[in-house]
C-alpha positions, -999 to +999 in steps of 0.1 A: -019-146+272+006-143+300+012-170+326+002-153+354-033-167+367-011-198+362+018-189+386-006-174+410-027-206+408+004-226+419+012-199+445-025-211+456-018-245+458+016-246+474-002-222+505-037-239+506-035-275+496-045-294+524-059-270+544-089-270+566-101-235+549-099-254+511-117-286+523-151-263+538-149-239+506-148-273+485-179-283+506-194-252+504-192-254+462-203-290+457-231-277+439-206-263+411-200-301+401-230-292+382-210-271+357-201-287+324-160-280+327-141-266+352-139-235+335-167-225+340-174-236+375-139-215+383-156-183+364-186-189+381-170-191+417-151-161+409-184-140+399-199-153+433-171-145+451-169-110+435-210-108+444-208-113+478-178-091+478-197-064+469-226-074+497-200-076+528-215-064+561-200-026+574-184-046+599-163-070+575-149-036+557-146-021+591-116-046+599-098-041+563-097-002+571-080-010+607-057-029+593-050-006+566-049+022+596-020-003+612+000-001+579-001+037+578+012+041+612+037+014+607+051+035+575+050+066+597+069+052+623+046+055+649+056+016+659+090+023+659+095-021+655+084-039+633+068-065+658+049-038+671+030-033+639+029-069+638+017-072+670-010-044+665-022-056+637-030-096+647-043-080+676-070-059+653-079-097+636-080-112+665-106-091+682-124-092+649-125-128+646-132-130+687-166-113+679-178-131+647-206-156+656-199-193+651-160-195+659-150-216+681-132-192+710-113-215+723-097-225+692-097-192+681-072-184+711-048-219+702-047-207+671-035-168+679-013-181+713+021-175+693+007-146+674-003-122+702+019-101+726+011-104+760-005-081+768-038-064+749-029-052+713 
């Protein structure tokens, strides 16, 4: 078997560890202390994760095609820079994100303040 989930599992840990994002998902799957190895909690968190993959709201898929949309033009040159793309396409998560219930806005606007052009993307 290669090394691959391995490498990608360090990838994971060198971007995540610490984060705010890891500590919630590690709340969220207390209940997977339950499991008899880690193994198995790790196969089962992936089956759950693939299950409510599989159940995302029109909305949630709705974003992933506008970003995918942002790419095309990008390679089309329709951006011309490549901020612009940039810039287009944090603008399409951030008014995705803006209208999910239960974020915080205001953080929600610290958070993008670098990321966004000045004017409406």
């Amino acid at each position: 078997m290669t090394n691959l989930p391995q490498y990608r599992l360090i990838s994971l840990v060198m971007d995540k560890a610490g984060s705010a994002e890891l500590k919630a998902l590690k709340e969220q799957f207390a209940a997977f202390d339950l499991c008899a190895d880690q193994r198995t909690a790790a196969a089962f968190g992936y089956l759950l994760a693939k299950e409510e993959a599989d159940t995302l709201p029109p909305e949630a898929t709705a974003v992933y095609d506008r970003v995918c949309e942002c790419l095309e033009h990008y390679e089309a040159g329709e951006y011309g820079e490549v901020t612009n793309a940039a810039d287009k396409l944090f603008g399409t998560i951030y008014t995705w994100l803006a209208h999910q219930e239960g974020l915080d806005k205001e953080v929600l606007k610290e958070v993008f303040v670098t990321c966004l052009p000045p004017f409406d993307a």
